[in-house]
DOGUKE-663059 format. One record per residue: y negated, x, z of N, C-alpha, C, CB in turn. Coordinates in steps of 0.02 Angstrom, whole numbers, always signed. Each point is the difference from the previous one (the first is absolute). Glycine has a CB too. Layout:
N
PT    n_c2    n_c1    n_c3   ca_c2   ca_c1   ca_c3    c_c2    c_c1    c_c3   cb_c2   cb_c1   cb_c3
PT       Y       X       Z       Y       X       Z       Y       X       Z       Y       X       Z
...
! end
This chain:
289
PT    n_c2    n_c1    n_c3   ca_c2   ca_c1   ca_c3    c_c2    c_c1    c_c3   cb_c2   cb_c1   cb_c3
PT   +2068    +818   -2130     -29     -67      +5     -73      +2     -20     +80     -31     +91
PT     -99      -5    -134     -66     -14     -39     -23     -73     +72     +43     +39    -184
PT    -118     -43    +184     -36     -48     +28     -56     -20     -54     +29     +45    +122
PT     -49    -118    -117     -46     -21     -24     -36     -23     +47     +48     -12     -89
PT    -128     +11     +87     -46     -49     +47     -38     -36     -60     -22     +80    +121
PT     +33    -150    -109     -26     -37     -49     -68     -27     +46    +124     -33     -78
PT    -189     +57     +48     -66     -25     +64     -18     -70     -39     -72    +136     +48
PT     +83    -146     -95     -19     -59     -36     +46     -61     +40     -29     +72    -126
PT     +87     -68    +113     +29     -45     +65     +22     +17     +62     +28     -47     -77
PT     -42    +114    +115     +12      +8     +48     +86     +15     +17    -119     -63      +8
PT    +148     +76     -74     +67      +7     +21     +33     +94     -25     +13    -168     -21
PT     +42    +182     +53     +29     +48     +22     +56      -4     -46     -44      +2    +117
PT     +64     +49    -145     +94      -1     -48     +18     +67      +8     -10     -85    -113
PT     +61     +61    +140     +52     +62     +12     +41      +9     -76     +22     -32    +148
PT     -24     +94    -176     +78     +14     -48     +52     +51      +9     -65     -35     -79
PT    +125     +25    +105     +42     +69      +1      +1     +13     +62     -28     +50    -101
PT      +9     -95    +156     +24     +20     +66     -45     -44     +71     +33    +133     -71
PT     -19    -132    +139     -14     -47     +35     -77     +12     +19    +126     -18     +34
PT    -197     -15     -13     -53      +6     +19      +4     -35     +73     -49     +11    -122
PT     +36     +13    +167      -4     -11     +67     -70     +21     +31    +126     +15      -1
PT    -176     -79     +16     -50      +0     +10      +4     -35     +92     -38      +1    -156
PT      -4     +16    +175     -25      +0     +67      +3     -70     +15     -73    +101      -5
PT     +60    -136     +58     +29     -50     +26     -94     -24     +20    +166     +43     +46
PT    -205     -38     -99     -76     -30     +24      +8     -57     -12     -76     +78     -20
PT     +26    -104     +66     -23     -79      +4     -65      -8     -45     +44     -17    +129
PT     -45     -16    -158     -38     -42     -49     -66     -28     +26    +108     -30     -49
PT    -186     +78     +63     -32     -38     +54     -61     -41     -52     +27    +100    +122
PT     -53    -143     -72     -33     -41     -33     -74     +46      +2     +79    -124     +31
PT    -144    +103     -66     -54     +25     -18     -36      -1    +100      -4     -54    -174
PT     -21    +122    +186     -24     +21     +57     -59     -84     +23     +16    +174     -40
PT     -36    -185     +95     -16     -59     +39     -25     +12     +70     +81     -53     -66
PT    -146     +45     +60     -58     +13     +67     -24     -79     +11     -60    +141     -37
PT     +82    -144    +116     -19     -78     +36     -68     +47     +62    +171    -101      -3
PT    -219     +59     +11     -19      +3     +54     -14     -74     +41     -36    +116     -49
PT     +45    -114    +100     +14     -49     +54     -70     +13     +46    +148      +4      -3
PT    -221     -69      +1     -13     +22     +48     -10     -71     +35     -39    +123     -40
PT     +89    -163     +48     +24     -38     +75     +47      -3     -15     -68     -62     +46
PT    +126     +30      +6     +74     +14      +4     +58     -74     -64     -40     +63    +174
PT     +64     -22    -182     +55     -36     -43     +59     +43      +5     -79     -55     -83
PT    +131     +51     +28     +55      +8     -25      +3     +39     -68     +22     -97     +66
PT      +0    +147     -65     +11     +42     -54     +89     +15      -6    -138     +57     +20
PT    +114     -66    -113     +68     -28     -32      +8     +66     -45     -11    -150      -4
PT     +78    +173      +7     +23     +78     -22     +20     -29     -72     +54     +75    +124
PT    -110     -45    -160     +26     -17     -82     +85     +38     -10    -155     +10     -59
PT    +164     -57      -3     +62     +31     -38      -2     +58     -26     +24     -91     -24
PT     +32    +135     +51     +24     +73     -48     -67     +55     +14     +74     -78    -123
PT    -121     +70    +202      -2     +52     +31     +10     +42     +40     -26     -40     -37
PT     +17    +101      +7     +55     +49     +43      -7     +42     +79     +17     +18    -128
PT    -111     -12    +120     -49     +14     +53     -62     -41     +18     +40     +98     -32
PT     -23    -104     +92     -88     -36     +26     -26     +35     +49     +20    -116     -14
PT    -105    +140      +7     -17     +45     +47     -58     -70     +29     +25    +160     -62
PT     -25    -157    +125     -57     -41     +45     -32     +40     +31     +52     -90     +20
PT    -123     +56     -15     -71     +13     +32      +6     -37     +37     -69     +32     -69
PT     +52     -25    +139     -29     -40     +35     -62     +13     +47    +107     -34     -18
PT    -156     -15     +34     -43     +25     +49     -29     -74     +45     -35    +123     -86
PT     +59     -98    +169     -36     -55     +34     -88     -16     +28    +126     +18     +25
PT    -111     -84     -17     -81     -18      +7     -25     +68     +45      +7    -156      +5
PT     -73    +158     -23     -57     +28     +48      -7     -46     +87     -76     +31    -140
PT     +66      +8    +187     -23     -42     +51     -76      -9     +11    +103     +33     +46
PT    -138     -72      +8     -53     -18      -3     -41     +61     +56     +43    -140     -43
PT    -108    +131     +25      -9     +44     +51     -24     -31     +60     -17     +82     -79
PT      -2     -63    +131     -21      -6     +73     -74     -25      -4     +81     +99     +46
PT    -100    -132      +7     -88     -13      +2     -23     +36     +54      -5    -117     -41
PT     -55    +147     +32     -33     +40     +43      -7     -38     +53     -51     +63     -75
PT     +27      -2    +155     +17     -47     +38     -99     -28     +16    +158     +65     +57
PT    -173     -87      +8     -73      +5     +23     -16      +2     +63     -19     -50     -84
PT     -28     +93     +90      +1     +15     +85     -76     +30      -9    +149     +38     +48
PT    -188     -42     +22     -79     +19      +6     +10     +76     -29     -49     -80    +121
PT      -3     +86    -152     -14     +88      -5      +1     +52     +62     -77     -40     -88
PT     +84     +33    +128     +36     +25     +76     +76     +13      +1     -86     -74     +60
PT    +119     +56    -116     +79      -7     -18      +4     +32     -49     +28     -98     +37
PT     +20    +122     -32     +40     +22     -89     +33     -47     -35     +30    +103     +34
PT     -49    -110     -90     +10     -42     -46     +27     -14     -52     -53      +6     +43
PT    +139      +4     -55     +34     +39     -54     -11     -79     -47    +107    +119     +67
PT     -91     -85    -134     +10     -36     -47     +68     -16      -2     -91     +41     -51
PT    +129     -88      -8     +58      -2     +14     +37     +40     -61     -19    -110     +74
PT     +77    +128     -57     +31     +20     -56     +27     -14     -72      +1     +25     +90
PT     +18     +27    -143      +4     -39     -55     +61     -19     -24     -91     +45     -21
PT    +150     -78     +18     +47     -40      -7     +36     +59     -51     -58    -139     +24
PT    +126    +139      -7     +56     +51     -56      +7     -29     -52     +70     +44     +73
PT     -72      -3    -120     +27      -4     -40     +69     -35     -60     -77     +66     +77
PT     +80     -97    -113     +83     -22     -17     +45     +49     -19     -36     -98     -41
PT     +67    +115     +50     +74     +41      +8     +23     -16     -77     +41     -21    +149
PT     -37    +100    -181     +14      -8     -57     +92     +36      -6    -159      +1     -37
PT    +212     -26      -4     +52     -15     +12     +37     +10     -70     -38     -73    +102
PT     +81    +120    -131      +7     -12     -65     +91     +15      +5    -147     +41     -59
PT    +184     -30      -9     +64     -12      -1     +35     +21     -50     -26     -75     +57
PT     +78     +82     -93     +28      -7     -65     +63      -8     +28     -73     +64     -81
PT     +96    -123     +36     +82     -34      -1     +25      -3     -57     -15     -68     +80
PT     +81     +74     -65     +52     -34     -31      +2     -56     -21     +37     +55     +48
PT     -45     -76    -121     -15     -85     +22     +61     -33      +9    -103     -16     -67
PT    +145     +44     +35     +78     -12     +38      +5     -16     +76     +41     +83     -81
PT     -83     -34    +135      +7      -3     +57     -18     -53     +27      -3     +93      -5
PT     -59    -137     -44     -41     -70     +61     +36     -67     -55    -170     +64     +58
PT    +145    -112     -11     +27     -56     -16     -57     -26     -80     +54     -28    +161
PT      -2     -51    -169     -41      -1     -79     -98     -56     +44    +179     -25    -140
PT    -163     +21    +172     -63     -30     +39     -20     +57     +83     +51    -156     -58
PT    -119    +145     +67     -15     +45     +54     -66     -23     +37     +58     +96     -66
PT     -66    -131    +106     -77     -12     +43     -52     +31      -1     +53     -27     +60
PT    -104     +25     -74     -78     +24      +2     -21     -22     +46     -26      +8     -95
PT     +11     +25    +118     -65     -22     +75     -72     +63      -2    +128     -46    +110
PT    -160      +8    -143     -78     +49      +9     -18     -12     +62     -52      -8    -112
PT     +13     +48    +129     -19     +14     +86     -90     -18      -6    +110    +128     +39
PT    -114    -155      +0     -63     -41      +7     -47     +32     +38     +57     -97      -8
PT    -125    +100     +10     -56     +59      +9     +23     -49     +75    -124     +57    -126
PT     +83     +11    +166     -25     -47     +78     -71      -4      +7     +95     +42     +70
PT    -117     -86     -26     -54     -43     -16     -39     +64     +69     +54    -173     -56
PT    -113    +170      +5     -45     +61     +36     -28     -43     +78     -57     +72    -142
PT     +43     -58    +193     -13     -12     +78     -70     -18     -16     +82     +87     +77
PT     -74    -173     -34     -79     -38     +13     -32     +51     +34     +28    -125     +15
PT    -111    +123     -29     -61     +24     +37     +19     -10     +73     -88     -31     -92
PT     +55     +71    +152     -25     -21     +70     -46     -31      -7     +29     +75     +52
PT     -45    -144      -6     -60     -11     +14     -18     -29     +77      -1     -14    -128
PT     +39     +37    +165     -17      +4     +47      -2     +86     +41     +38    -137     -20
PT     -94    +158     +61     -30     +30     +24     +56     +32     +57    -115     -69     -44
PT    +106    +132     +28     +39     +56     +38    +109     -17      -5    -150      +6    +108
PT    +155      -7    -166     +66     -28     -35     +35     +68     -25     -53    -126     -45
PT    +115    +139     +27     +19     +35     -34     +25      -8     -85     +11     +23    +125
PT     -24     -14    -148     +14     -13     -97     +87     -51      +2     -69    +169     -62
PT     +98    -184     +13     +36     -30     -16     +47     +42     -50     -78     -93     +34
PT    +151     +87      -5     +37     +40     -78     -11     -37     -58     +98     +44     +55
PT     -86      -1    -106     +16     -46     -68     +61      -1     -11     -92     +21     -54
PT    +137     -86     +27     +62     -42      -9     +48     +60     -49     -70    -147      +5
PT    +139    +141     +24     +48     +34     -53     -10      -4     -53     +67     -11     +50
PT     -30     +32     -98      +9      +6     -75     +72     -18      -7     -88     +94     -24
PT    +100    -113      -4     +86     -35     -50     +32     +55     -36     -47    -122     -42
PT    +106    +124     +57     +39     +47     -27     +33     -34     -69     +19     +58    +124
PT     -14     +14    -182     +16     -33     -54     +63     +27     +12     -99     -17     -78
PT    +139     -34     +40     +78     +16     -14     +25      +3     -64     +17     -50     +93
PT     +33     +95    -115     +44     -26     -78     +69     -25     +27     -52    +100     -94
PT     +62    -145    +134     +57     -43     +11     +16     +37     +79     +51     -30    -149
PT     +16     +46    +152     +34     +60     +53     -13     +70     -16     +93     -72     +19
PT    -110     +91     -77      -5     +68     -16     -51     +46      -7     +72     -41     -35
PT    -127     +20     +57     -67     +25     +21     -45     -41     +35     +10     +61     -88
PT     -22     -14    +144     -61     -61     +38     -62     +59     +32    +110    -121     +57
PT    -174     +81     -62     -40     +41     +22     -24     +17     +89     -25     -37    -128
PT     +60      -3    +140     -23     -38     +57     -88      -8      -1    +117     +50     +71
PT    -145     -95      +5     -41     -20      +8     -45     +38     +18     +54     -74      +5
PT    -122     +89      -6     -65     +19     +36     -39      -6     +31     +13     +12     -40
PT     -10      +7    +115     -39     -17     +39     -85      +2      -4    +109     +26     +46
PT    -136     -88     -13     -71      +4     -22     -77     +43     +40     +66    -115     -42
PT     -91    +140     +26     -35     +36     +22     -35     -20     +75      -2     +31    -127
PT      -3      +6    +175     -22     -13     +65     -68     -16     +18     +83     +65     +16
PT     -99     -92     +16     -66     -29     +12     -28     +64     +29     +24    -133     +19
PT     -96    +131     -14     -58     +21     +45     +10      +6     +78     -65     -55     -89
PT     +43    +102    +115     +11     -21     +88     -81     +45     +19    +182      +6     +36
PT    -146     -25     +43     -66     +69      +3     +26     +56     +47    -112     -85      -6
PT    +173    +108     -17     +27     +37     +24     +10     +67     -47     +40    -101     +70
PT     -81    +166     -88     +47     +30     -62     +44     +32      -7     -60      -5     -25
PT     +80      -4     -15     +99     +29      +4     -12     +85     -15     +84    -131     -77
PT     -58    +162    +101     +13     +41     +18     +41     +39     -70     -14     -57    +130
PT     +60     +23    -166     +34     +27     -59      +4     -78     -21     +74    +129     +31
PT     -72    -117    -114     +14     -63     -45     +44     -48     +44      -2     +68    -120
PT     -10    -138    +112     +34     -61     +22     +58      -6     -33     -94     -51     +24
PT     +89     +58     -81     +31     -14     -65     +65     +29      -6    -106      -7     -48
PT    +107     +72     +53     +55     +27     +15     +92     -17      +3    -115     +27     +43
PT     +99     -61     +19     +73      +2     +11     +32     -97     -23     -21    +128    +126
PT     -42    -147    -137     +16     -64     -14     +17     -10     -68     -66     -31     +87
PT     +32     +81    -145     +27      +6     -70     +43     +46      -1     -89     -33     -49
PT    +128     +58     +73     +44     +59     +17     +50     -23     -51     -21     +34    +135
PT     +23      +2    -186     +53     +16     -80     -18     -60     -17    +117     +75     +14
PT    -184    -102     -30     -22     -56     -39     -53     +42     -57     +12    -106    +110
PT     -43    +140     -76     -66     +40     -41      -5     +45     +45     -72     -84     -60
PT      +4    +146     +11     -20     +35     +40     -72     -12     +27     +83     +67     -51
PT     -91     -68    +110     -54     -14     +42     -58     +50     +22     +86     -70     +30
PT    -154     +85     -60     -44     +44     +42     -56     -11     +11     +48     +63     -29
PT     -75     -30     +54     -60     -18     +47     -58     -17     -67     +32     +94    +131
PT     -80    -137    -137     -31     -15     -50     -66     +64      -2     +46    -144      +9
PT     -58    +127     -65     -48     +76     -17     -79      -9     +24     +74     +26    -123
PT    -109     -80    +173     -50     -18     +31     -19     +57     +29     +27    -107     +11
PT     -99    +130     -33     -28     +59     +13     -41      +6     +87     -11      +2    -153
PT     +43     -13    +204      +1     -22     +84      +4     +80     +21     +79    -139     +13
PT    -110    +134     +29     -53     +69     +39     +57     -10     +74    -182     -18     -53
PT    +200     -38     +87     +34     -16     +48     +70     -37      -3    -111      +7     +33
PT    +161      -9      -2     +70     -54      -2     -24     -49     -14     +69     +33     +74
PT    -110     -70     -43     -34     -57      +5     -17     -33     -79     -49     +50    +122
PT     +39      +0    -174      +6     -22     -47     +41     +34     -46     -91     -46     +31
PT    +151     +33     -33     +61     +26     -35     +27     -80     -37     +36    +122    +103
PT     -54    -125    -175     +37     -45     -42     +58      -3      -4     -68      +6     -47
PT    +114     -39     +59     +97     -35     +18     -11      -1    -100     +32    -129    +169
PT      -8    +157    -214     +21     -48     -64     +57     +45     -32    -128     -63     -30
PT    +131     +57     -15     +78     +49     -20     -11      -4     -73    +103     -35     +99
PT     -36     +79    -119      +9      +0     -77    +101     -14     -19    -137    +111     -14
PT    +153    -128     -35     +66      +6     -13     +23     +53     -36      -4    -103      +8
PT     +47    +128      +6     +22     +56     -69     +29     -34     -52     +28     +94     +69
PT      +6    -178     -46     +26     -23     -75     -32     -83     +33    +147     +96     -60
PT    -133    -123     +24     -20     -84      +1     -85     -20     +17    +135     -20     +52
PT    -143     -20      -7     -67     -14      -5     -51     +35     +51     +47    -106     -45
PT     -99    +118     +17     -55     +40     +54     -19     -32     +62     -51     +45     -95
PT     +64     -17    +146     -17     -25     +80     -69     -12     +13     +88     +66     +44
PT    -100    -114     -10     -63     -23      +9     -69     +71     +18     +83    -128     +48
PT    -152    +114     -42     -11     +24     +28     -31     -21     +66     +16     +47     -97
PT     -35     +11    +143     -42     -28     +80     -60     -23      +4     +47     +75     +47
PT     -44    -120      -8     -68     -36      +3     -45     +50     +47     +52    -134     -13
PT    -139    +138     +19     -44     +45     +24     +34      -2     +66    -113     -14     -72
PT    +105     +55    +125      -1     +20     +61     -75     +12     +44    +112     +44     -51
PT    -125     -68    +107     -40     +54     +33     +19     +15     +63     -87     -29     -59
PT     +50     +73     +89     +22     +24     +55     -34     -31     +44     +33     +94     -39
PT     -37    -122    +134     -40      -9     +43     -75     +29     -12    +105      -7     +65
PT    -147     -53     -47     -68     +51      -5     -31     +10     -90     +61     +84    +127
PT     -33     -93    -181      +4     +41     -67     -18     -61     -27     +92    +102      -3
PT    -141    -116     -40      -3     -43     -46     -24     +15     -63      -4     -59     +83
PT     +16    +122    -104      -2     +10     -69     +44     -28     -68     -39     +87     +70
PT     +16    -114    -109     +40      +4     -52     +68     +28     -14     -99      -6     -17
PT    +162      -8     +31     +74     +23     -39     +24     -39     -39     +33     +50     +78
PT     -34      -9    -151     +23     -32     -54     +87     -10     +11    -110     +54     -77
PT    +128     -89     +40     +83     -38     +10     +28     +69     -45      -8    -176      -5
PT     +68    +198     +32     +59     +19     -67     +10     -28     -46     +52     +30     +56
PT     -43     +29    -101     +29     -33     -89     +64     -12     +11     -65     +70     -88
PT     +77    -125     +56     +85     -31     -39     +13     +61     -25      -9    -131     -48
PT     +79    +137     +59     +53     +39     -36      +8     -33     -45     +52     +48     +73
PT     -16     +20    -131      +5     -37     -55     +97     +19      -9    -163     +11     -61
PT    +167     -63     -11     +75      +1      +1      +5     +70     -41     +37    -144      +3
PT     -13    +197     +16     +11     +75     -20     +47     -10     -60     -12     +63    +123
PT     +92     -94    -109     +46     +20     -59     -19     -66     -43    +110     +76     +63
PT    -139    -127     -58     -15     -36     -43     -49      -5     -51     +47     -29     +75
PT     -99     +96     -42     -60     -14     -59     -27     +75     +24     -39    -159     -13
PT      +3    +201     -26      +7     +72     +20     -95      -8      +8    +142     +76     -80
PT    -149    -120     +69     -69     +12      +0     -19     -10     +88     -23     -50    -146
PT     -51     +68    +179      +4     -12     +69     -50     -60     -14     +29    +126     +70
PT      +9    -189     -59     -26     -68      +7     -15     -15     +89     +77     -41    -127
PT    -115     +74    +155     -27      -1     +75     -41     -52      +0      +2    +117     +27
PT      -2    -183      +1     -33     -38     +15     -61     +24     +38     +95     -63     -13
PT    -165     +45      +9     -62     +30     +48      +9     -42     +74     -98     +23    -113
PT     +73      +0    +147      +5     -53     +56     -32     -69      +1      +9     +98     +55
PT     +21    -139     -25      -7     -73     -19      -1     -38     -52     -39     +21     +67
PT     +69     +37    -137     +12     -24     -65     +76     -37      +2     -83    +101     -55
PT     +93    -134     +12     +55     -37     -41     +59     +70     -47    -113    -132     -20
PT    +165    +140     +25     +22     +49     -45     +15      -2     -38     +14     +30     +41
PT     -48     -12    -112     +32     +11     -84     +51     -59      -9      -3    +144      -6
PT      +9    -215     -36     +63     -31      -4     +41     +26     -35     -41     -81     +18
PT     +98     +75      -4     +63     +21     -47     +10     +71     +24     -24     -75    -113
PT      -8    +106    +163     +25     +81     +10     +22      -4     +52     -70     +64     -52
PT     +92     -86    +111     +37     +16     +58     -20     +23     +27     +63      -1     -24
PT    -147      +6      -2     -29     +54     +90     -49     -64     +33     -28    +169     -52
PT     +29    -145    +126     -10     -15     +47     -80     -30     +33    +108     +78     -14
PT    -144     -96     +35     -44     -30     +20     -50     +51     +45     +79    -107     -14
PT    -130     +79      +8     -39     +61     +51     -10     -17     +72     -69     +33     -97
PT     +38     -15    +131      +6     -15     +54     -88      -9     +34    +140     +63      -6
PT    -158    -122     +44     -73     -33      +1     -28     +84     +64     +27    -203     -15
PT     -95    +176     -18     -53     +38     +22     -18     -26     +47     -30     +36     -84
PT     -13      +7    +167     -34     -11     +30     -59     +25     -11     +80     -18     +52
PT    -107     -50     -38     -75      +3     +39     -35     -33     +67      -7     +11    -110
PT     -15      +9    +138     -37      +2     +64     -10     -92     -33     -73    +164     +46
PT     +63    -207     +19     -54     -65      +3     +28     -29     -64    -123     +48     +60
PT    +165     -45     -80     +47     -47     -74     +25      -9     +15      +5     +18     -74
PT      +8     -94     +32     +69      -6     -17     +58     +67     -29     -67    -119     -24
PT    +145    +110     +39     +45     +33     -17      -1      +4     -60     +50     -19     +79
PT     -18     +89    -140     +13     -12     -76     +83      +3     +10    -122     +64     -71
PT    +130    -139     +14     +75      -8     +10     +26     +53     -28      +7    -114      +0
PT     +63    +141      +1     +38     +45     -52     +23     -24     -74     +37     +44    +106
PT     -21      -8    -137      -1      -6     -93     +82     -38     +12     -86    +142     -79
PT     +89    -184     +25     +71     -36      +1      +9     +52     -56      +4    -147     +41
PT     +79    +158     -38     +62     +43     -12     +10     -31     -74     +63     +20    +135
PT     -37     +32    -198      +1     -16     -60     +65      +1     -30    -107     +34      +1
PT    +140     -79     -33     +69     -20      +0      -3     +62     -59     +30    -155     +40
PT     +42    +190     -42     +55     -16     +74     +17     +26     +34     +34     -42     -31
PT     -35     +22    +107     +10     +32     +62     -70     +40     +27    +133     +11     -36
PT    -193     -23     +16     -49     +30     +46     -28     -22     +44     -14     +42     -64
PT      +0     -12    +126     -14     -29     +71     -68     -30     +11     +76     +85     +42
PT     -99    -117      -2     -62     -41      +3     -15     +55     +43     +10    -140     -17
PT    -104    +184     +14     -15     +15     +51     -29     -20     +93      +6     +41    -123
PT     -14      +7    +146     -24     -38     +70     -68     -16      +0     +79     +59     +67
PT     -95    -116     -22     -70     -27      +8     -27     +60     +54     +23    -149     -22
PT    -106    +126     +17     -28     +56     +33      -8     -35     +67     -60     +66    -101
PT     +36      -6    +161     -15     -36     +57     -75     -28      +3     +90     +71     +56
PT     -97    -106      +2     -70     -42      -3     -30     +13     +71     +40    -103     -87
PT     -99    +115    +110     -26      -7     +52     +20     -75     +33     -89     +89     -45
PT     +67    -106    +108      +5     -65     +38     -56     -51     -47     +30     +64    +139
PT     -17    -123    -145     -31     -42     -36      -9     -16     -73     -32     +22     +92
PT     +69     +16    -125      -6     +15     -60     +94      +0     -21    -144     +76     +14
PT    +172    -110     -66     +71      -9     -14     +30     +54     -30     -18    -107      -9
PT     +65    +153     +28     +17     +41     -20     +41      -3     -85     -12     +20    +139
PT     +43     +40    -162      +3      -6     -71     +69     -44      +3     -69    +123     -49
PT     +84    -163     -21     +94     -22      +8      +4     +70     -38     +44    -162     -15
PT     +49    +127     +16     +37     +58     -49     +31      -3     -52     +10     +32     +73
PT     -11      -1    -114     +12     -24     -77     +66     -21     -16     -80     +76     -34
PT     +93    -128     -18     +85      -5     -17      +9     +40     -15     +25     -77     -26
PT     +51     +84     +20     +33     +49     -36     +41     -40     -68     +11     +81    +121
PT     -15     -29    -168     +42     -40     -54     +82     -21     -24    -100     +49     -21
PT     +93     -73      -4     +88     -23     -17     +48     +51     -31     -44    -115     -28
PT     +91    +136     +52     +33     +41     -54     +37     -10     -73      +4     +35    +103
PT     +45     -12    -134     +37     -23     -60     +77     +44     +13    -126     -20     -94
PT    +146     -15     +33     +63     +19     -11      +4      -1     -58     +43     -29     +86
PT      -1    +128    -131      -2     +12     -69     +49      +4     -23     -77     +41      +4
PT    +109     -71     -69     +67     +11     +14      +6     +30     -95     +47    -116    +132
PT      +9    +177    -144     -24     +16     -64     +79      +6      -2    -140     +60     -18
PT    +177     -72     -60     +72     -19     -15      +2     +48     -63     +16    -137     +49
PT     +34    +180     -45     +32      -2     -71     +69     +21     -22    -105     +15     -15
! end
């Protein structure tokens, strides 16, 4: 048996015996959607694979709390991260329509302004979905200020298999000033901690840096404290500075998609402690071929 491949018209001739070719599907030209608020995604014709991204909102962070310099005075913490989420299907396996739901930042925690108060959390984050078949779930928002200091991260068990959570990198001589902020290993960078002081202490503590989004961008996009984080990189917010006899510095709002708003700083009595930064919105990626 002789074969021909004709590339000019794309056709095949058998002479002198049978050609038995594979049973492929015919796919259409490869197709990248990104989604960043929620709709409906429609499975083009004659593809064979779809791999999805997903990542949920950032949460907000916490507001420092305020209490006399006779008190300890934590800042508040910096809000998790969005939960990054990925996939490859069958496109055979999902339906020819599928729900989007982008996950919505949480709203960083109002200032104290009343005298001997504890800080305020900052608001969940929205979980993104690709229909029934991936979900990020939600993110809890970063904890307020007290004047109590914790003993081990807050954060912990409340982002427990959301992100990873550590102690922020605030250069503190005592517990009393230990920065709450975090980093993600995938999706968006965790807020950072707002200043701390200890009873008695009124020195200067600068806020934690924003995490940055690690598998999304290799560069280290660390927000400074009380900065805003890089747009479009997924890292995270910084976290406000103390000073003695000030006003609070709010925390850095969270940089889509999925980076956390940092925590506000604490404030002496009479003076309004820091808010806490939003967190940003996540997306949903969807790539076909």
């Amino acid at each position: 048996m002789s074969v021909n491949i004709n590339h000019a018209t794309d056709t095949i001739t058998a002479t002198g015996g049978t050609l038995n070719l594979p049973n492929y599907v015919a796919t259409s030209a490869a197709n990248y959607q990104e989604f960043t608020s929620s709709g409906t995604w429609t499975k083009p014709a004659g593809v064979n694979m779809v791999y999805v991204e997903i990542i949920g909102g950032g949460s907000g962070g916490g507001s420092g709390a305020r209490y006399a310099t006779t008190s300890t005075r934590m800042g508040g913490a910096g809000g998790s991260g969005g939960v990054f989420l990925s996939k490859v299907f069958l496109a055979s396996d999902l339906t020819s329509t599928v729900s989007i739901t982008v996950g919505a930042g949480g709203t960083g925690a109002a200032a104290i302004t009343t005298d001997s108060t504890n800080g305020n959390a900052g608001g969940a984050s929205g979980a993104s979905q690709f229909g029934s078949y991936l979900d990020t779930i939600y993110g809890v928002g970063g904890p307020g200020g007290t004047t109590v200091t914790p003993t081990t991260s807050p954060l912990t068990n409340s982002y427990k298999g959301q992100n990873t959570v550590n102690f922020g990198n605030g250069a503190g001589t005592n517990t009393a000033s230990a920065l709450f902020g975090g980093t993600t290993l995938r999706g968006g960078g965790g807020g950072g901690g707002g200043g701390s002081r200890a009873a008695n202490t009124t020195t200067s503590m600068t806020g934690g840096t924003g995490g940055n989004c690690r598998e999304l961008n290799s560069a280290e996009n660390r927000a400074a404290a009380g900065a805003n984080a890089v747009a479009n990189e997924g890292g995270a917010g910084g976290g406000g500075t103390y000073t003695t006899a000030s006003a609070g510095m709010n925390g850095g709002n969270g940089a889509f998609p999925g980076g956390a708003g940092g925590g506000g700083s604490a404030s002496d009595n009479g003076f309004v402690s820091g808010a806490g930064g939003n967190g940003a919105a996540g997306v949903v990626r969807v790539w076909t071929w």
